[in-house]
C-alpha positions, 0 to 999 in steps of 0.5 A: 182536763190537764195535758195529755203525757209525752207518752199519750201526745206519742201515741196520739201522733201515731194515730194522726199519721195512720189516719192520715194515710188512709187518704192517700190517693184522695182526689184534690178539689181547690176550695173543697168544703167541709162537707165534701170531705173525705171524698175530695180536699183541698190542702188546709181541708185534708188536714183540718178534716184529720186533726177533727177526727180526733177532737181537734178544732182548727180552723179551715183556711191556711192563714188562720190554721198558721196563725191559730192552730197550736204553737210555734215549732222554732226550726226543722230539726226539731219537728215531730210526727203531727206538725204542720208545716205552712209554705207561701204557696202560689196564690196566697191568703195575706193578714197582718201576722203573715205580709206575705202570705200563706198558701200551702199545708203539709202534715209531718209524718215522721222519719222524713216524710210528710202528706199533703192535698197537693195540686198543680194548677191547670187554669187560672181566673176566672175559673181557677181549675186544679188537678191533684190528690193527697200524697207522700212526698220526701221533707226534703223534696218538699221544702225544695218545692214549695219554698219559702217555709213561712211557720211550723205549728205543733197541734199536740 
């Protein structure tokens, strides 16, 4: 099977980001399982639980949908519908490719907007509690929030 057109990868992207809104207002469960989807996600959950609805395969941590799941996007004006955007976040997972760490995904929707499982973090270890759910938030706003931006990845 050769690569899909730009015009099908168009469509495609369209119907990512509808399928994803679909969610918004879902509850947020740190470490949520596959399993438990869609009815509680955590951030990386929620968007591998999306891109599967569609045949896409990517793994379900952070760190290894930063270093696996599509190529890289070189900057933020050049994002389209679709892509990932991985940000340090608090509490990070760490590996060779990323030193620092990888904690937060957020999905690109377009016309500057993006979704995410977010969270706040009410208690900390041993027992980490977290309340949130999946949301709309600005591009701007959340590159302001979550900074630093480790890596964009585009899946289609």
């Amino acid at each position: 099977m050769g690569k899909p057109s730009s015009q099908k990868r168009e469509i495609l992207r369209e119907r990512i980001v509808a399928f994803a809104e679909k969610f918004v207002g879902t509850p947020y469960k740190y470490g949520a399982s596959a399993s438990e989807a869609p009815k509680v996600f955590d951030c990386s959950g929620f968007v591998q639980y999306v891109f599967k609805h569609f045949g896409f395969e990517i793994p379900r941590s952070t760190i290894l949908q930063a270093e696996f799941a599509g190529k890289i996007v070189k900057s933020v004006k050049s994002i389209e519908p679709g892509d990932l955007i991985f940000f340090r976040g608090i509490s990070g997972h760490y590996n060779k490719k990323f030193p620092k760490g990888v904690g937060h995904v957020i999905l690109y929707l377009g016309k500057e907007k993006v979704i995410h499982s977010d969270s706040k973090r009410l208690r900390t270890y041993p027992k980490i509690v977290e309340k949130g759910s999946v949301k709309i938030e600005s591009l701007k706003d959340i590159i302001r929030k979550s900074k630093p931006l480790v890596v964009i990845k585009r899946v289609i």
